[in-house]
C-alpha positions in Angstrom: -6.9 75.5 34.7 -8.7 72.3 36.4 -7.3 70.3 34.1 -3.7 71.4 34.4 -4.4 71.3 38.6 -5.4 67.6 38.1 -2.8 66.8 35.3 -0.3 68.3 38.1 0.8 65.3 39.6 1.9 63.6 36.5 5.0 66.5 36.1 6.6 64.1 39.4 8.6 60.8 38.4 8.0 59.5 41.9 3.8 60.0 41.4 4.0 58.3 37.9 6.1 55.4 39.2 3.5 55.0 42.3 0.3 55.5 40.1 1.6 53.1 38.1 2.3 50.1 40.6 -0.6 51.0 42.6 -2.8 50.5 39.7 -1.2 46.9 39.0 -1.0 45.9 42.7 -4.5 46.8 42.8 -5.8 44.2 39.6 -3.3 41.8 40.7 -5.0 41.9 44.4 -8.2 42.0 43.0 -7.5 38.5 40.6 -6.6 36.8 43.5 -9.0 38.0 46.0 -11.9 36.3 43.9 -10.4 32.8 45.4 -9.6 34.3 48.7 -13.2 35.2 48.8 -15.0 32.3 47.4 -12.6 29.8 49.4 -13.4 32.1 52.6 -9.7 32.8 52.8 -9.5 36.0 54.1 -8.7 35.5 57.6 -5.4 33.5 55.8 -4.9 36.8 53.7 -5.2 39.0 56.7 -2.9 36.9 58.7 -0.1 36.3 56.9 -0.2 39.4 56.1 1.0 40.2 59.6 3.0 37.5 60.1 5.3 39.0 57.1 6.1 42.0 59.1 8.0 39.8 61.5 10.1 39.0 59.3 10.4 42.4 57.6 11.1 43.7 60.9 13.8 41.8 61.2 15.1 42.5 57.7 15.1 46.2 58.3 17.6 45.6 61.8 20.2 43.6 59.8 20.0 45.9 57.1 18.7 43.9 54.5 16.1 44.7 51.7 12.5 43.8 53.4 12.1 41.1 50.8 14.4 38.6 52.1 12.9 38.8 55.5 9.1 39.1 54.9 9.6 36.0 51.8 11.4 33.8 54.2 9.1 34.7 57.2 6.0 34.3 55.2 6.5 31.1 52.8 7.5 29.6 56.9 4.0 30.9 58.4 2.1 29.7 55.4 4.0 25.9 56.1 3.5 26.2 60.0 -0.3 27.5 59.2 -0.9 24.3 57.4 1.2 21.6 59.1 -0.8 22.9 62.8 -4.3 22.8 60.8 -3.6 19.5 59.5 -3.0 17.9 62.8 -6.1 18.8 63.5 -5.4 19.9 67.2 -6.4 22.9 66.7 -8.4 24.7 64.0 -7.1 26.8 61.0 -8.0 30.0 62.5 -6.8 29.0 66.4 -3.3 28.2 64.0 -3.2 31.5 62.1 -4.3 33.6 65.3 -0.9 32.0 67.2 1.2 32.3 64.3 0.5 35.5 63.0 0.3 37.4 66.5 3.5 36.1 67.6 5.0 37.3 64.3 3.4 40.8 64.9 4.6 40.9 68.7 8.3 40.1 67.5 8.2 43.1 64.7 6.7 45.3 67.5 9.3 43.8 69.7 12.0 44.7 67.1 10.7 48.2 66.1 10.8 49.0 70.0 14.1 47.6 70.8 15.8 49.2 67.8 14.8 52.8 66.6 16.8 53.0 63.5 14.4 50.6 61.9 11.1 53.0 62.7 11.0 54.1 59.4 11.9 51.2 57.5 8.9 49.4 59.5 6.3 52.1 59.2 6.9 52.0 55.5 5.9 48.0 55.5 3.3 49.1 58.0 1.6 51.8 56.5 2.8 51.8 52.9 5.1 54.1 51.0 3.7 53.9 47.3 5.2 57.4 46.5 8.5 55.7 47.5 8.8 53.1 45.4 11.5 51.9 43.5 12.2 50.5 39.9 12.7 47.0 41.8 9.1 47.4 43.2 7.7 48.0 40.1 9.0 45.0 38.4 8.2 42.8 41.3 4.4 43.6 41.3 4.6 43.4 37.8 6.3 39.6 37.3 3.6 38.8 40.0 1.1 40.2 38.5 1.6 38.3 35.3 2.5 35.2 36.4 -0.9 35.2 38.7 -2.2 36.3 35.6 -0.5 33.2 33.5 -1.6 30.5 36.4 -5.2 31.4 37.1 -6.1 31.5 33.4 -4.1 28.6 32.5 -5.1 26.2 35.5 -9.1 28.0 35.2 -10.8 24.6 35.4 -8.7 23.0 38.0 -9.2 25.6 40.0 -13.0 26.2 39.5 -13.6 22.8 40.2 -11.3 22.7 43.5 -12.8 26.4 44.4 -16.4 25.1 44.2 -16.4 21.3 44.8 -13.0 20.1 46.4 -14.3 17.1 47.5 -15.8 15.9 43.9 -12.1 17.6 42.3 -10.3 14.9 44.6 -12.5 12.0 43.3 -12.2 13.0 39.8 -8.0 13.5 39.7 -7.4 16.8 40.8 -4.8 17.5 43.4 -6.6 19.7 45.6 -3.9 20.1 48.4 -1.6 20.6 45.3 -4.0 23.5 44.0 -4.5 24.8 47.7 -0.7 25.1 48.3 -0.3 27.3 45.2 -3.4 29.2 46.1 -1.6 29.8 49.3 1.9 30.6 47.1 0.4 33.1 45.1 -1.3 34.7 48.0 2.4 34.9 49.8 3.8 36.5 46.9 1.2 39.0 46.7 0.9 40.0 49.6 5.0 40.2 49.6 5.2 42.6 46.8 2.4 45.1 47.6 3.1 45.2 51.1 5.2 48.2 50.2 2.2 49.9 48.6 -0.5 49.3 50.9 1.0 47.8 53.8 0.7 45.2 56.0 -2.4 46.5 58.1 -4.5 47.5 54.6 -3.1 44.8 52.1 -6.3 42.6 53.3 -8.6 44.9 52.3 -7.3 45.2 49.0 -7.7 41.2 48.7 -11.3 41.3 49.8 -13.3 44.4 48.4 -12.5 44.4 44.9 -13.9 40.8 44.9 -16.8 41.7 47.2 -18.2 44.0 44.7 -17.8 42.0 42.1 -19.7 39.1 43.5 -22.6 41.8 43.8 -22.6 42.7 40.2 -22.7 39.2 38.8 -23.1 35.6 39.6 -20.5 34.7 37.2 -17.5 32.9 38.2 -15.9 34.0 34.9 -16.5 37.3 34.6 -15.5 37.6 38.5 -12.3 37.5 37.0 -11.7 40.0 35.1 -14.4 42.2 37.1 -12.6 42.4 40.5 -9.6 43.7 38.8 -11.0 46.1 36.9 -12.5 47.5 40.5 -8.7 46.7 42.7 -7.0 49.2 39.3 -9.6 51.9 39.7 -9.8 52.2 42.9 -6.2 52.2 43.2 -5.8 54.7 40.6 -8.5 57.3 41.9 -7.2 56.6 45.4 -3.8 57.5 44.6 -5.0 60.9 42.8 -7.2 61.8 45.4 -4.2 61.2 47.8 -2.6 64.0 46.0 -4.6 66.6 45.9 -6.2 65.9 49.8 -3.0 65.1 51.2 -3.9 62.0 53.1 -2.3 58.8 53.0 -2.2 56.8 49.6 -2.7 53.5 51.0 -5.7 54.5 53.3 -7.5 56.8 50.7 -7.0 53.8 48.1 -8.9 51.1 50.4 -10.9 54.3 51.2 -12.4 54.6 47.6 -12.6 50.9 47.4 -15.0 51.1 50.4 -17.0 53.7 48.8 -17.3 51.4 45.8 -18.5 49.0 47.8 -21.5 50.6 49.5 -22.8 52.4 46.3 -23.0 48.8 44.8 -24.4 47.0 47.7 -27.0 50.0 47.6 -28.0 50.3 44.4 -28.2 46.4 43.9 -30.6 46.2 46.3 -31.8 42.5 47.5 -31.0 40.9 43.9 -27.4 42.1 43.5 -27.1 40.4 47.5 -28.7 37.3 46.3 -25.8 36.7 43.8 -23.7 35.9 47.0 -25.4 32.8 47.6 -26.4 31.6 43.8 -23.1 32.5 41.7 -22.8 30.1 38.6 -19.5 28.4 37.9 -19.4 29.6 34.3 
């Protein structure tokens, strides 16, 4: 009888399809939060992952699908981002802090000024995993693969630029080059899950798979395939938990990831914490 009561879930198409890009947005977030991470980039994941709800907003009004708005609006924060940081005027975060507020104060601005659009913009808010659709499925999924293809592909370009940018440059690589896809691959993600986490959570999902990884082993390399592995289960024991507590998918998901988390960073004690300052490149 426990069994069938846990099994339950699986009788619905619309659980099945949400389990199922939960558990990929999850290890795709989880890849790419290793360089977010190391790179101390997540103040740029947590910003432009408000910034894209300006756009969505605005997508939802003119009754187009969220993607068109929230691509546009993001790929254009992510070039504004750097073009203000490079000047130098102001610093990276001062640049992200402008951009992204303003492009939360117009979606707020929107979502207040039209009502029809509430729901549409909660959903990019909050998440609506158990309303996803085929589309959604396949988008995390091409993302998820060709993230997948890149890292693994471009490994040493990106270890070296990741841990020594300055020595990359000298020795041929093109660190802004590797930077700018960093920051494409981080737009995309954070464009296709967006719809299963949402905006306010999706940073979250970059960060603490990776966090507990970097506890568990100094190992750039393993890193890799480690934080995934967390981002998929906690995804998937979030979203079943979900079910049977009734709470929010999104929230339990990040939830469970946060539990994961502290039982690491206690049971690791002071040498699992070390490996934050001593990881290997290998």
């Amino acid at each position: 009888m426990m069994i069938a009561g846990i099994l339950d879930p699986y009788r619905y198409d619309f659980f099945t399809n949400g389990i199922l890009v939960a558990t990929i947005a999850g290890a795709l977030c989880g890849l790419l939060g290793v360089f977010v991470v190391l790179r101390g980039l997540s103040y740029i994941g947590h910003g432009l992952s408000h910034s894209v709800f300006g756009g969505a907003a605005a997508s939802a009004v003119m009754g187009l699908n969220y993607f068109v708005g929230a691509g546009i609006w993001g790929v254009t924060s992510g070039i504004i981002i750097g073009r203000i940081a490079r000047r130098r005027l102001i610093g990276a975060d001062a640049a992200i802090g402008v951009v992204t507020t303003a492009s939360f104060a117009l979606g707020l601005a929107l979502l207040n000024r039209y009502g029809q659009a509430k729901k549409s913009i909660e959903a990019v808010l909050f998440g609506s995993v158990l309303g996803v659709e085929t589309i959604d499925i396949i988008a995390v999924s091409v993302v998820a693969i060709l993230t997948a293809v890149l890292v693994f592909g471009l490994y040493r370009h990106l270890l070296f630029a990741t841990f020594d940018p300055e020595v990359a440059q000298v020795s041929g690589v093109k660190v802004s080059w590797v930077e700018a896809l960093l920051m494409g691959m981080l737009s995309l993600t954070i464009l296709v899950t967006m719809r299963v986490i949402g905006t306010l959570l999706i940073s979250a999902l970059l960060v603490i798979p990776a966090s507990v990884a970097r506890m568990l082993t100094n190992s750039f390399s393993r890193m890799l395939w480690i934080s995934p592995l967390v981002g998929a289960t906690s995804a998937f024991i979030g979203m079943n938990l979900a079910y049977h507590l009734d709470t929010s998918a999104s929230a339990t998901i990040i939830l469970v990831g946060t539990l994961m988390f502290i039982v690491v960073y206690a049971v690791s004690g002071l040498r699992g914490r070390s490996r934050i300052a001593h990881i290997h490149h290998v």
